[in-house]
C-alpha positions as CSV (number, residue, x, y, z in Angstrom):
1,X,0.0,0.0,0.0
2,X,1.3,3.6,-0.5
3,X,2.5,5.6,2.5
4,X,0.0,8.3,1.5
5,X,-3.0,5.5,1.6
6,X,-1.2,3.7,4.8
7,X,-1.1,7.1,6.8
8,X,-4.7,8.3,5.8
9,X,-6.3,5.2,6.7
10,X,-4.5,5.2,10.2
11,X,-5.2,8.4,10.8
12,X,-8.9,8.1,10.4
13,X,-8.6,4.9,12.5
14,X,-7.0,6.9,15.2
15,X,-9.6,9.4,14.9
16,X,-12.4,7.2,15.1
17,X,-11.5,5.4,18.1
18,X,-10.5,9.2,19.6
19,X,-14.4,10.3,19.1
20,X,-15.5,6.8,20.2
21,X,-13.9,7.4,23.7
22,X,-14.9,10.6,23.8
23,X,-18.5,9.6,23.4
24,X,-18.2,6.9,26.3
25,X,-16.5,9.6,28.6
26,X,-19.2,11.7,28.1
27,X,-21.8,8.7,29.2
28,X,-19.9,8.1,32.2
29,X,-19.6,11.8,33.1
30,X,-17.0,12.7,35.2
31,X,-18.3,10.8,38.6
32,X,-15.6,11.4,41.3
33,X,-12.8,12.1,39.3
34,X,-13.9,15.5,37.9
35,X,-10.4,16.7,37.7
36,X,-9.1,14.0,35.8
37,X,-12.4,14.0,33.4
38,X,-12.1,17.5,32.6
39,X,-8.4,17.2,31.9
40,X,-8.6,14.0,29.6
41,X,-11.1,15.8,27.5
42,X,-9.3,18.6,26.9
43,X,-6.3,16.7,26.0
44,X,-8.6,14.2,23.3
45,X,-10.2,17.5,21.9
46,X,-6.8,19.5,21.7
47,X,-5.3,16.6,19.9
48,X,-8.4,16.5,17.1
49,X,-7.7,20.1,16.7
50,X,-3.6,19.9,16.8
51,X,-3.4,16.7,14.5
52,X,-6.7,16.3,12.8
53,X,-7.2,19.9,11.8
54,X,-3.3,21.2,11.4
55,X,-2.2,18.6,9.6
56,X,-4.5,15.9,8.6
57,X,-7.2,18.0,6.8
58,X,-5.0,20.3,4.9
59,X,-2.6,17.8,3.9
60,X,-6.1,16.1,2.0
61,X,-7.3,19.7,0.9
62,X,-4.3,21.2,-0.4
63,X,-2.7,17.8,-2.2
64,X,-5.1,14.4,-2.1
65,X,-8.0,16.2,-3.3
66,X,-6.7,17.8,-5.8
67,X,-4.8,14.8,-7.7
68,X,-8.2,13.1,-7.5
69,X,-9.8,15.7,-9.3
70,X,-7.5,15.9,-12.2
71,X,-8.1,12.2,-12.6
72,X,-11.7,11.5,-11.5
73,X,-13.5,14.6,-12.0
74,X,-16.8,13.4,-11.3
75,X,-16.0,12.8,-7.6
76,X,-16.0,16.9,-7.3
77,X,-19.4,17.3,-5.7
78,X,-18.1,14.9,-2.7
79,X,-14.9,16.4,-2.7
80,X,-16.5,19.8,-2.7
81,X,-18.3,19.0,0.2
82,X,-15.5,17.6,2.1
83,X,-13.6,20.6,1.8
84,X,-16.3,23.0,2.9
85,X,-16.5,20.4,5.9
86,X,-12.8,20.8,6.6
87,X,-13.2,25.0,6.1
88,X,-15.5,24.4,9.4
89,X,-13.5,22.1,11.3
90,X,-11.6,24.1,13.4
91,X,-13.9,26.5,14.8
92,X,-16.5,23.4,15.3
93,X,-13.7,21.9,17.7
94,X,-12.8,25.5,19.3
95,X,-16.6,25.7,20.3
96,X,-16.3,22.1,22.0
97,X,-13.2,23.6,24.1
98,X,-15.3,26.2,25.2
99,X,-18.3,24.7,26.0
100,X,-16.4,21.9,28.1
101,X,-14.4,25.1,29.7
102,X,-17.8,26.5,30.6
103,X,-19.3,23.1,32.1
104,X,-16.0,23.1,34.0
105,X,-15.8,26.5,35.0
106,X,-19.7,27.6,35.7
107,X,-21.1,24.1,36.3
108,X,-23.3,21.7,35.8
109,X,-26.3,23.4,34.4
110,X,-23.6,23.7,31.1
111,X,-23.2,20.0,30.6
112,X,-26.2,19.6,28.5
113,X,-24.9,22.1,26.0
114,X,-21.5,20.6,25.8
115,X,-22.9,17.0,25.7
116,X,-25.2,18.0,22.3
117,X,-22.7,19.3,20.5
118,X,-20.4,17.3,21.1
119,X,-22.8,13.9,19.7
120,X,-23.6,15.9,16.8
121,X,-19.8,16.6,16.3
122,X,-19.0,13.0,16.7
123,X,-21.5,11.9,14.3
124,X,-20.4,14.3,11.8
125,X,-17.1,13.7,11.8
126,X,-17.7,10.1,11.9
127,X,-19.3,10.3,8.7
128,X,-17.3,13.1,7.1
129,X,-14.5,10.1,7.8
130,X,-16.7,7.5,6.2
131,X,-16.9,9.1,3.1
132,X,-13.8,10.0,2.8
133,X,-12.7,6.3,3.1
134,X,-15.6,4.6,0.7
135,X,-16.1,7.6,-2.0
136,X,-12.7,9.2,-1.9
137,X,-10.0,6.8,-1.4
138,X,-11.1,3.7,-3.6
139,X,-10.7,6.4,-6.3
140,X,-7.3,7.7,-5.6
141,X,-6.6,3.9,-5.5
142,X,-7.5,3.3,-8.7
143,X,-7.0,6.2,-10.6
144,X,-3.6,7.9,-9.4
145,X,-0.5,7.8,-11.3
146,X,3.1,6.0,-9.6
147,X,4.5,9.8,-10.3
148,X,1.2,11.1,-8.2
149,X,1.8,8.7,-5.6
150,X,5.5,9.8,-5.3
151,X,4.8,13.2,-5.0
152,X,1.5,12.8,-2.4
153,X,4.1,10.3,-0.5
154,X,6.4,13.3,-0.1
155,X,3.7,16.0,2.0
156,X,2.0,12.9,3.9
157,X,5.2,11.6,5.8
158,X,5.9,15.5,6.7
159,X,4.4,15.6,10.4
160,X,3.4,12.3,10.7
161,X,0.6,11.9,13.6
162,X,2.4,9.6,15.8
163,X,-0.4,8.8,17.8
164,X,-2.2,7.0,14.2
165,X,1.6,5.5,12.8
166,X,3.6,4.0,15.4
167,X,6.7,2.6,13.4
168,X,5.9,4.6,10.4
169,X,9.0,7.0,10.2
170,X,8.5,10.8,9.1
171,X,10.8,12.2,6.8
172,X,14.0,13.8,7.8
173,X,13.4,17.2,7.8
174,X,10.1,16.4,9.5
175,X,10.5,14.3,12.4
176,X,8.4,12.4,15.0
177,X,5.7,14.5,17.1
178,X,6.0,11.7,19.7
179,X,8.4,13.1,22.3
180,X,6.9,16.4,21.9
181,X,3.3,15.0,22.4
182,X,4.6,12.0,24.6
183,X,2.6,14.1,27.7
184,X,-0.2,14.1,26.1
185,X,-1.1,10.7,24.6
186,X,-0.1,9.4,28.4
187,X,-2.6,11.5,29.6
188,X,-5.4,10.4,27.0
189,X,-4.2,6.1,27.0
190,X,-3.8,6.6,30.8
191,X,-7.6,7.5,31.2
192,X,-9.4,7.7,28.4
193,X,-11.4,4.6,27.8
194,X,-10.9,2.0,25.0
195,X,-10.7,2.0,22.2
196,X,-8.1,4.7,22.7
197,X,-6.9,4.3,26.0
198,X,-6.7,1.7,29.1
199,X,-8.9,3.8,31.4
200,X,-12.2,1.8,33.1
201,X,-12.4,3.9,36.0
């Protein structure tokens, strides 16, 4: 498989089971622990906006899409879409970061507003991702050239999410995240529950 398929699909992996935990933290509500809740959250929401929004998205807007197009033009009305999706991405995640910062801040009567748009962020992004992987990258599969490949191969192992590609090396002049991030994905594994973390309690 090409590095540019092999990261993509990871990374939507990654980001599914992300928004899957974040779901069941929000069912088990913070309980006892409301320090350690809050904090877990934060970390699983900065790390959708830090990785997913940063790096993933644009790396797709600015160079996957694009190559797709050229080839398989009539996938523009889904691609279209996708990208207006992305234009929105970040500021849909900045409003879950301040809705959880009021519910932690001015109390409970704020968790019902953070807990509504944070399901309808979840299901949107889970299908935003589902497209992407049954409309958008069977094309590039089939249509792109070796030369495309190379080039796409190039941008997608810059900043390689090392949360989604353990073992997958980054490029030289663009290495690992993982001992700048190491804090943080010890803090989401630690508590978070599975499918991304080891957390039950």
């Amino acid at each position: 498989m090409h590095p540019t398929l092999q990261i993509i699909q990871k990374e939507h992996a990654s980001l599914t089971a992300m928004l899957q935990s974040i779901r069941m933290m929000i069912k088990r509500g913070p309980r006892d622990k409301p320090a350690t809740f809050f904090e877990v959250m934060r970390a699983m929401l900065f790390y959708i906006d830090e990785f997913a929004e940063k790096s993933h998205h644009p790396k797709e807007t600015q160079y996957l899409f694009p190559a797709i197009l050229s080839v398989c033009p009539e996938v523009k009305g889904v691609i279209g879409l996708l990208d207006a999706e992305h234009e929105t991405g970040e500021r849909r995640v900045r409003e879950l970061q301040h809705l959880l910062l009021a519910w932690e801040i001015l109390g409970v009567t704020h968790q019902d507003a953070f807990t509504r748009a944070c399901e309808a962020y979840i299901d949107y992004y889970l299908e935003h991702i589902h497209v992407e992987n049954t409309q958008v990258l069977p094309q590039a599969a089939q249509h792109l050239s070796a030369q495309d490949w190379e080039r796409l191969d190039v941008e997608f192992l810059k900043n390689v999410d090392p949360l989604a590609n353990h073992g997958l090396a980054a490029s030289q002049d663009h290495p690992s995240l993982a001992n700048e991030f190491s804090h943080l994905f010890t803090q989401i594994t630690r508590h978070a529950p599975a499918p991304i973390g080891l957390g039950d309690d």
